[in-house]
Structure formats: structure tokens, C-alpha cells
C-alpha positions as CSV (number, residue, x, y, z in Angstrom):
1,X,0.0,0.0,0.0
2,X,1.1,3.7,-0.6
3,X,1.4,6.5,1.2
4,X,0.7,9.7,-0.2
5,X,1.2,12.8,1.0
6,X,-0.8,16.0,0.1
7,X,0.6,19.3,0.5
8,X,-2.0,22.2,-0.3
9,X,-2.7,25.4,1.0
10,X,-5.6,26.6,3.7
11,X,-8.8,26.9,4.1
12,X,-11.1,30.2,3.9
13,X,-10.6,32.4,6.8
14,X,-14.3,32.1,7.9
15,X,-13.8,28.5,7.6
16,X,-15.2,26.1,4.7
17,X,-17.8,27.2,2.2
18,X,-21.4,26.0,3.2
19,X,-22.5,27.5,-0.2
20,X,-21.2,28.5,-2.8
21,X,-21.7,32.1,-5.5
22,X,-22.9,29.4,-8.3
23,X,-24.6,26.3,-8.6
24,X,-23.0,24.5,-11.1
25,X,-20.3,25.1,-13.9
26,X,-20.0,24.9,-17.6
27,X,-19.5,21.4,-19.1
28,X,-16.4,21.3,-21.6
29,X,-16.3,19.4,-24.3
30,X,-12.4,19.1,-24.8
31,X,-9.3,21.3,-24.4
32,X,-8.4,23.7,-27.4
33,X,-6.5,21.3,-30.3
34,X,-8.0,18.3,-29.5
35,X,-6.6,17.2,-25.9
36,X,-9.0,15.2,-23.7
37,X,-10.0,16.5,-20.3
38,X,-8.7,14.0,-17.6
39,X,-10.6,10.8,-17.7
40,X,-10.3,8.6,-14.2
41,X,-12.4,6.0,-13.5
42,X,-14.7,8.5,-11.0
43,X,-14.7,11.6,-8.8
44,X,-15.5,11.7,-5.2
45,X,-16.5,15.5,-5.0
46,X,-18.9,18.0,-6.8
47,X,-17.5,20.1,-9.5
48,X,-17.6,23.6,-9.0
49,X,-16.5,22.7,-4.8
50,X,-13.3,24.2,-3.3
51,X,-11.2,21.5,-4.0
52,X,-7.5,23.1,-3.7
53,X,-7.4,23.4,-0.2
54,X,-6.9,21.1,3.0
55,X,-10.2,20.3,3.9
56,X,-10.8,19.7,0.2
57,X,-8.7,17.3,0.0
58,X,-8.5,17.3,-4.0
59,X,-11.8,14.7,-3.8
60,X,-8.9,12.1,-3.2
61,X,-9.8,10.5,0.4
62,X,-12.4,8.4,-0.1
63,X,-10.8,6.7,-3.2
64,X,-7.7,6.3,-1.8
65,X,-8.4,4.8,1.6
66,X,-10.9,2.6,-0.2
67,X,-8.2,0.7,-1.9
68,X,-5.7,0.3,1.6
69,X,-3.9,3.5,1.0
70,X,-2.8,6.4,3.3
71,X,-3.7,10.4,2.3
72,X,-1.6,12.5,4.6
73,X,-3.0,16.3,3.8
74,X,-1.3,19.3,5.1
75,X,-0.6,22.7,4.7
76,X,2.4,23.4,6.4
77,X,5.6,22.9,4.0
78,X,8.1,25.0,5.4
79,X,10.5,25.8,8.8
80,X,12.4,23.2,11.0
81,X,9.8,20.3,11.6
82,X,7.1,21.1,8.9
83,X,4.9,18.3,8.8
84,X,6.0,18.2,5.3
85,X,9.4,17.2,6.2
86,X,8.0,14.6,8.6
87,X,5.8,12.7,6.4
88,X,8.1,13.3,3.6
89,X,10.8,10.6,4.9
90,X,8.7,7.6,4.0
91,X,6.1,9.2,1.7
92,X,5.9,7.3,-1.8
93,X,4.1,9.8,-3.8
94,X,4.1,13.7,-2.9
95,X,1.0,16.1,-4.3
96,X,1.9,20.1,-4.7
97,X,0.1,23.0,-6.4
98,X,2.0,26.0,-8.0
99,X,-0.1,27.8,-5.7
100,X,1.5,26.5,-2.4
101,X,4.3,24.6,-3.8
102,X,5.7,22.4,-1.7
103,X,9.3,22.6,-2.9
104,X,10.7,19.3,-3.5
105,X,15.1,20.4,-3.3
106,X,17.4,17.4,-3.8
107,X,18.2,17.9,-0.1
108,X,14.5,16.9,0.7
109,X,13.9,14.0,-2.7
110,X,17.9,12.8,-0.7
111,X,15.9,12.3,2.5
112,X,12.7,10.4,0.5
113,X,14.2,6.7,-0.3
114,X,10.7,5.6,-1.2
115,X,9.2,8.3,-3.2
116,X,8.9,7.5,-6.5
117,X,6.0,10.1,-7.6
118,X,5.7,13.4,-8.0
119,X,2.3,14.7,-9.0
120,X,1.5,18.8,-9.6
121,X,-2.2,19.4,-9.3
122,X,-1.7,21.8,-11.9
123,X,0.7,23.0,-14.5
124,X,4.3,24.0,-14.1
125,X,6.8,21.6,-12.2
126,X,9.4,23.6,-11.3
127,X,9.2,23.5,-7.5
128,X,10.8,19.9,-8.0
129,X,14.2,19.5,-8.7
130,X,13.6,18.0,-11.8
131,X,17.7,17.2,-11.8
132,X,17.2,15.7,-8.2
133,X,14.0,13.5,-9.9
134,X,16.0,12.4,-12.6
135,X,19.2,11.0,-10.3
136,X,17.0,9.4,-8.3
137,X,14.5,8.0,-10.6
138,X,11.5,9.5,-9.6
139,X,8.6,10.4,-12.0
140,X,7.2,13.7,-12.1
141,X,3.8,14.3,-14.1
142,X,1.6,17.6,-13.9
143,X,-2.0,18.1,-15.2
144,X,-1.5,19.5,-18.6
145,X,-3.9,22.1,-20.0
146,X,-5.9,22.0,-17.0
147,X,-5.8,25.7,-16.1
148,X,-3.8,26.9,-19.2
149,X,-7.8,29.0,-20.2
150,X,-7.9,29.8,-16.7
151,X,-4.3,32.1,-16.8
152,X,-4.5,33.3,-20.1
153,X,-8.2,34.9,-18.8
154,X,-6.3,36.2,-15.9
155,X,-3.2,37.3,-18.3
156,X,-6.1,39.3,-20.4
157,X,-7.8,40.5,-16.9
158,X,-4.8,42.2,-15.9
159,X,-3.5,43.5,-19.1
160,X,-7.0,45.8,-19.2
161,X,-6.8,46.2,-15.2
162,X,-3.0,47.9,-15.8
163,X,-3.8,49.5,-19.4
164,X,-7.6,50.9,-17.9
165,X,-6.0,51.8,-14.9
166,X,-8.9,49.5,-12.8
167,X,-7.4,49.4,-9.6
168,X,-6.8,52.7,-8.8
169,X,-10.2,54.0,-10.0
170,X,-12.1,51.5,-7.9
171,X,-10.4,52.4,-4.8
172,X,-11.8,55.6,-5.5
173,X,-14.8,54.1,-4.9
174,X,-14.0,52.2,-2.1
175,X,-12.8,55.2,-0.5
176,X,-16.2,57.3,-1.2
177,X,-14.3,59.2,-3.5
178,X,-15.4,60.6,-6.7
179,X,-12.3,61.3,-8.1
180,X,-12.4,61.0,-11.9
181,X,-9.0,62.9,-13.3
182,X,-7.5,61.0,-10.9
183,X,-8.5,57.8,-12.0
184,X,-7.9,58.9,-15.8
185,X,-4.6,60.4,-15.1
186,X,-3.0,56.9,-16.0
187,X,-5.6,55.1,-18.4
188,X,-5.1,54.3,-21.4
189,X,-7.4,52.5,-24.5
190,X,-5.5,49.0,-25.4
191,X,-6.5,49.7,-29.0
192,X,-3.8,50.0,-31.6
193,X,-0.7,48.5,-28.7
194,X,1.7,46.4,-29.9
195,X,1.5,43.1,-27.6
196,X,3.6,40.2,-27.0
197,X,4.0,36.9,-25.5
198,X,6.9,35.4,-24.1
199,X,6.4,31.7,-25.4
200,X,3.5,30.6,-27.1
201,X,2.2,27.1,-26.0
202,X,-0.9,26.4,-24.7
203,X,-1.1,29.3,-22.5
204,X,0.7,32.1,-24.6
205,X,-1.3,31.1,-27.9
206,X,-4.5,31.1,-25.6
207,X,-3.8,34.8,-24.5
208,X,-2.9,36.2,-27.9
209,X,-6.2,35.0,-29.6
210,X,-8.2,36.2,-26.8
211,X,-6.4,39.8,-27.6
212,X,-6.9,39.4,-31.2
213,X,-10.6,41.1,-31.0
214,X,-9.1,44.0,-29.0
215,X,-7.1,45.5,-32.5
216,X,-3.7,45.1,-31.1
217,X,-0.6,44.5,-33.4
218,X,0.1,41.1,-31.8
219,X,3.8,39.8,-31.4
220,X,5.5,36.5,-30.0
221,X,8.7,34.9,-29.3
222,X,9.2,31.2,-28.8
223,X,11.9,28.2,-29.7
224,X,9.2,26.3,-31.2
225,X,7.5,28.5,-34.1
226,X,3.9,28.4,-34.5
227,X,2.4,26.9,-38.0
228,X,2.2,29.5,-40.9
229,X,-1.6,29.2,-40.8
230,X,-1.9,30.3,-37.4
231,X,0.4,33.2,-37.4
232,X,-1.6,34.4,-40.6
233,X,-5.2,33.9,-38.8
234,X,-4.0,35.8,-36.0
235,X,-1.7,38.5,-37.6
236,X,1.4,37.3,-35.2
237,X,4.9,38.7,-36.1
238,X,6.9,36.2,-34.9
239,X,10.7,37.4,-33.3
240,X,13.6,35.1,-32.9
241,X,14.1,36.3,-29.4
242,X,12.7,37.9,-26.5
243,X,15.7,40.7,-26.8
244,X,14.3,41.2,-30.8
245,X,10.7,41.2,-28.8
246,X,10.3,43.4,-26.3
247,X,11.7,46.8,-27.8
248,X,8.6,47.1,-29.5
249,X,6.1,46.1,-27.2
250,X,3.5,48.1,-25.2
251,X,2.5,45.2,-23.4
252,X,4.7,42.3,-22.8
253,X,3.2,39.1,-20.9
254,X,5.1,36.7,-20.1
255,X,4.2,32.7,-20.5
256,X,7.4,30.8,-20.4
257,X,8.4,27.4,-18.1
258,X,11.0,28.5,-15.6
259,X,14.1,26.5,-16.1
260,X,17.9,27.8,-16.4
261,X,17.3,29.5,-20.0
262,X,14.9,31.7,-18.8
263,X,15.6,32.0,-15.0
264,X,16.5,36.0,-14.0
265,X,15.7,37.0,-18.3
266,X,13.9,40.2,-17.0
267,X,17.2,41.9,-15.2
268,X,18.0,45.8,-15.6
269,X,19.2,45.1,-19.0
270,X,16.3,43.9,-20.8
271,X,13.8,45.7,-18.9
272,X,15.8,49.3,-19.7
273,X,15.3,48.0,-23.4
274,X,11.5,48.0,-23.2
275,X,9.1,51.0,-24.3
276,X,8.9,54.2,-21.6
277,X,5.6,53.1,-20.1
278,X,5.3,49.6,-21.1
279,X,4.0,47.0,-19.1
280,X,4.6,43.7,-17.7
281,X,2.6,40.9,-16.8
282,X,3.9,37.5,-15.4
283,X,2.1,34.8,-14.6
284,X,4.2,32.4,-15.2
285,X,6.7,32.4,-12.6
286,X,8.8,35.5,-10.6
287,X,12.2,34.2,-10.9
288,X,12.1,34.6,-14.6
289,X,12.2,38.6,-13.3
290,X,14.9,39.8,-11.4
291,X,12.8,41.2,-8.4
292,X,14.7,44.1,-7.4
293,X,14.7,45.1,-11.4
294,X,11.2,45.6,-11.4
295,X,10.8,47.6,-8.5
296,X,13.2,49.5,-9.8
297,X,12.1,49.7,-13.4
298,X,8.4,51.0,-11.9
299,X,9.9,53.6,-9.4
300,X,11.8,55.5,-12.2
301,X,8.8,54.8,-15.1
302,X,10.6,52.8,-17.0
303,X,7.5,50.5,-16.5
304,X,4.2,51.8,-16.4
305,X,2.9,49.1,-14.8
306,X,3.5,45.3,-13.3
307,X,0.7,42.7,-12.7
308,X,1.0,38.8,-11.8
309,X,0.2,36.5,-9.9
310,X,3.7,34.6,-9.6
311,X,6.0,35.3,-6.2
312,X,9.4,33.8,-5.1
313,X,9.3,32.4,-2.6
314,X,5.4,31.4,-2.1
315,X,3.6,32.5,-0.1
316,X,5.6,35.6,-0.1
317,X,6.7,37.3,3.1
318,X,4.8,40.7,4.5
319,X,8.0,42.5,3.3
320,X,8.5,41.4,-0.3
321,X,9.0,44.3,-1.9
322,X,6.4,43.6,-4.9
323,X,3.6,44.2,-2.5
324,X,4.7,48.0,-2.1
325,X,6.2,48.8,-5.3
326,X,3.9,51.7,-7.2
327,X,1.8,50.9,-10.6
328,X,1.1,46.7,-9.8
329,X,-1.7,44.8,-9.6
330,X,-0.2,41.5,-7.9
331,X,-2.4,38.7,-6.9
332,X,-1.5,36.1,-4.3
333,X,-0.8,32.8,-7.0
334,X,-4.8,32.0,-7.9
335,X,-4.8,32.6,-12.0
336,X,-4.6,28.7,-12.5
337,X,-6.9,27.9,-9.1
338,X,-10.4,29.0,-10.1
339,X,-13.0,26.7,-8.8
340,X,-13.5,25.7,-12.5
341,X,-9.8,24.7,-12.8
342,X,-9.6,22.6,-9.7
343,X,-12.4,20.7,-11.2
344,X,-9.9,19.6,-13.7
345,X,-6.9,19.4,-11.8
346,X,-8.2,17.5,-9.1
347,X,-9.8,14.9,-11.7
348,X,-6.2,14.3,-13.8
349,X,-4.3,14.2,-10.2
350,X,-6.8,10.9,-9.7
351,X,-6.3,9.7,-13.0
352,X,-2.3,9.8,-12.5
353,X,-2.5,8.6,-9.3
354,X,-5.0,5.1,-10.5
355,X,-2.3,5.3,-13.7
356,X,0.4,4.7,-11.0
357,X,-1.3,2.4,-8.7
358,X,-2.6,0.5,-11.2
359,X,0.8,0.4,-13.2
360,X,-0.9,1.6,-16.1
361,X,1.4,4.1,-18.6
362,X,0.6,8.4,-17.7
363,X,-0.2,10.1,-20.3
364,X,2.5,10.8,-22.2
365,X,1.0,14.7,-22.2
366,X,1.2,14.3,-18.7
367,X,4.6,13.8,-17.8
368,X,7.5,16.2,-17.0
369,X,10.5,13.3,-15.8
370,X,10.4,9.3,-16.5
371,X,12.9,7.0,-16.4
372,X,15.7,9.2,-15.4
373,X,15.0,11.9,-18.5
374,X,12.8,14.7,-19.4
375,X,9.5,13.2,-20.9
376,X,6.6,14.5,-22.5
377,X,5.6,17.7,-22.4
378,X,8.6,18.2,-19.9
379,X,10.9,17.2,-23.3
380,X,9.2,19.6,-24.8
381,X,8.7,22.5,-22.5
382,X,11.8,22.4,-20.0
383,X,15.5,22.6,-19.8
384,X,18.3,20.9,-16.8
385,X,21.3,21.7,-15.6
386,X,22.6,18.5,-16.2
């Protein structure tokens, strides 16, 4: 029998939702290009629930204890005696979500003889040492496509928040203010911008046809080029590099996998290249900024405006300088957590997890690491040291 340990982050201040703002969700046919949505055998949980957090449980209880296994769920991951740490030394299969990642170092897969799994309920792996997996054998898979619609919605949100000036102007409200010259001081119309992705996989290609009604001149970057016919049904000018990129962007989002060839990309150098007034949105993750480079960058206007989602490290401390800096819109990490998306995640982290019990092959869209190698989407989408 396994042991599987769940890391995921808290509950609701006020405790559990009783209720909930909707009654149902929209049923999906299919992901965008033809992927299936996860297919295990059953759920034990009602879509639309909060599933992401500890008393959610991802639905996964019930099945797993059924079958003889153990479901160790916390949401304590970090300091000397975490309960991560402790159940870590003979866990065989460790759950994480970008949102709370529980970061899996080679120090702490060293200290795990018996893991052998490493499942992200969601996208983006890189709070594993995927080096560290590979040495040691251990598979990592992630639920791919599962929230991709989900941050390139948030991507656009933010974009118009920043561009429209949003978050200022309600405030105004908020603060009984009527204060309109102040709220149009720094809007803009997105209109006629120049806008560009960083990569442009599922998420990057998701956010630039969502732009494409907006009549923006739409730009992207990526090391594997899109097909002719979709750069000439979306208008993309495509740019051999991010460098070629961002000099004539108004808006640059960024949608790249964090791994060594893109880790620190947006220091003081690139940034200085960028438009006066441009912006910058990340959602993918914050070490692809250099941190103190965009403080900086908004301070002295380079920037216009920053807005994500991603922070380094998770949860960030009180005193992280992004939650101060002038002209953001930050969000704690929830882009890819919508109660729609955990719907999904919390479905594929089952079907892995009967895939691996069952010693049935993962999806081969699925994985990240197998068999001591990248694999998958993780051959595809990520780079190691090694």
C-alpha cells in the first residue's frame, strides 16, 4: 500500500464554504487542439467545490483509503519540523500545487528513499528538482492544459486592469471618492498597442487569440514556431528572441516554463530596453524577473505598470518588496486555481495517481521526468542543468 502525502494550501478564513456564488459550472467538451480532459475512472466531489485546499482534499480520500492506501494532507511545507518534512521521509508519492508549492530540493527527494512520484495538481513543475528527480528516478507528471484557459483569462484581466488603470479608479470608490481625473490620469485604450507573449504554447497562444478582437498589433517569441496558418489567422509577427521582442512592445506578458534559460531573463538590461511606459505581466513564474529590477524599473517609469500572480518564494513574506512597489496589480498565485480549474486538476491528479497504482502508462502529455530523462511535455517545455 502507498502513502501519499498532500501538500495544499488553507482553508477560507471564515472557515469552509457551506454554499457556494454558483450552482453549477459549464461542461467542456475538450481542451483547445484536441486534448482530452482528464478521464479517471470516477470523482468523489462536486464540481464547482473548493477543492485546492486542505479540507478539500482534491476529492482524493475516499478513493484512496478505499483501496488500503494512506492520504496524509497538510498545509504546512516549510521551517524546521514542517509536517511536510516529517511525512516526507517515507512518503511514496508527494502532491503540490504551484499555488502553495511544496518545494521538493534534492536535499528533501535525498531524504525520500521511497518516493517514486511526484504529482503537480496543476501546471508548471518547477518546484521539483527535476535534476534531483532524474538521479533518483523519480517520475514527475503535472495536469497539462488543466488551467492553461484559466491564466490566459487572468493574463487578459490584468492586461485591461493595468492599461484601464482599474485598480486605482475602484479604490476611489471604495474610499467614497469621486475622483475621476484622478482615475484617468493613467488610463489608457489598449486599442492599436503592440503586444507580445513570451512563449507561445498552450497558454501564450491562448492569450494572444483572446487579444486578437481587441485590434492590437500582436507579437510572439518562442523556440518552437507556430504553424504559418496560425500566425496568418491571428496577424502574429513572430521574433527570434525575446531581446528582438520586447523593444517594441507596449505590453509584454510573459508565458514561459521557468528553467535555467529563462531564470532572471527580465534583469536591468532587458527591462531598460523595453518602451517608456510599457507593461509587464507575469504569470508564469517570478524568478524569470529579477525582483529588485522591477521595483526599480516602476519607481523610475521605465515600466508603467507590473501585474502577476507569480511570487518567489510562495507564499511571499509581509515584506517582499512587490507588494509595495507603485503601478502593480499582484495577486497572491490563484490565475490557475479558479474553482473551474480545480475541477480539472483535481480529476487528472486521480487519474495519475489510478495510472500509478494500477501500473498503467501516464499520459504521455502528462509527464515532465520518467525514467531518469525529461519526458513528454517536460521534453518539450523544460531545460536541466545537467
Amino acid at each position: 500500500m502507498a502513502k501519499i502525502l498532500c501538500v495544499l494550501y488553507d482553508d477560507p478564513v471564515d472557515g469552509y464554504p457551506a454554499t457556494y456564488a454558483r450552482d453549477d459550472l459549464p461542461v467542456l467538451d475538450g481542451y483547445p487542439g484536441g486534448q482530452t480532459l482528464p478521464t479517471p475512472s470516477a470523482v468523489d466531489f462536486t464540481p464547482g467545490k473548493l477543492l485546492g485546499s486542505v479540507s478539500g482534499e482534491l476529492g482524493l480520500r475516499t478513493f484512496l483509503e478505499a483501496a488500503g492506501h494512506t492520504l496524509v494532507v497538510t498545509s504546512d511545507k516549510e521551517g524546521d519540523g514542517s509536517a511536510f518534512d516529517r511525512e516526507l521521509a517515507d512518503a511514496d508519492v508527494v502532491i503540490s500545487q504551484p499555488f502553495w508549492p511544496a518545494y521538493l530540493t534534492a536535499e528533501r527527494i535525498e531524504r525520500a528513499p521511497n518516493l517514486k512520484l511526484a504529482i503537480t495538481a496543476g501546471i508548471g513543475s518547477d518546484h521539483v528538482d527535476l535534476d534531483a528527480a532524474i538521479r533518483h528516478g523519480v517520475t514527475v507528471a503535472e495536469v497539462t492544459y488543466c488551467n492553461s484557459i484559466s491564466v490566459a483569462e487572468h493574463v487578459v484581466m490584468m492586461i485591461l486592469s493595468l492599461v484601464r488603470n482599474y485598480l486605482p479608479s475602484n479604490k476611489w470608490v471604495l474610499d467614497g471618492g469621486w475622483n475621476i481625473a484622478d482615475c484617468v490620469a493613467r488610463s489608457y485604450d489598449l486599442e492599436g498597442m503592440d503586444v507580445g507573449t513570451v512563449a507561445a504554447g498552450r497558454i501564450g497562444l491562448a492569450v494572444l487569440r483572446r487579444l486578437a478582437p481587441f485590434d492590437v498589433r500582436l507579437h510572439y517569441t518562442d523556440r518552437h514556431r507556430l504553424p504559418r496558418e496560425v500566425e496568418e489567422e491571428l496577424n502574429l509577427t513572430w521574433h527570434p528572441s525575446t531581446a528582438d521582442m520586447v523593444p517594441v512592445c507596449d505590453v509584454v506578458t510573459i508565458n514561459a516554463p521557468l528553467h535555467p534559460e529563462t531564470e532572471g531573463m527580465f534583469d536591468d538590461k532587458l527591462i531598460a530596453s523595453m518602451k517608456r511606459g510599457a507593461y509587464l505581466i507575469n504569470t508564469a513564474r517570478a524568478k524569470i524577473c529579477d525582483r529588485d529590477a522591477v521595483v526599480r524599473a516602476l519607481e523610475s517609469g521605465r515600466l508603467a505598470g507590473y501585474a502577476g500572480d507569480v511570487w518567489y518564494p510562495q507564499p511571499a513574506p509581509a515584506d517582499h518588496p512587490w507588494r509595495s512597489m507603485p503601478h502593480h496589480g499582484m495577486t497572491p498565485h490563484i490565475s490557475g486555481s479558479s474553482l473551474s480549474a480545480q475541477t480539472r486538476y483535481a480529476a487528472g491528479t486521480r487519474e495519475i495517481l489510478e495510472c500509478w497504482l494500477e501500473g498503467k502508462p501516464i499520459r504521455d502529455e502528462y509527464l515532465i521526468v520518467q525514467g531518469g530523462h525529461l519526458a513528454g511535455a517536460g521534453a518539450h517545455s523544460y531545460s536541466t542543468k545537467s
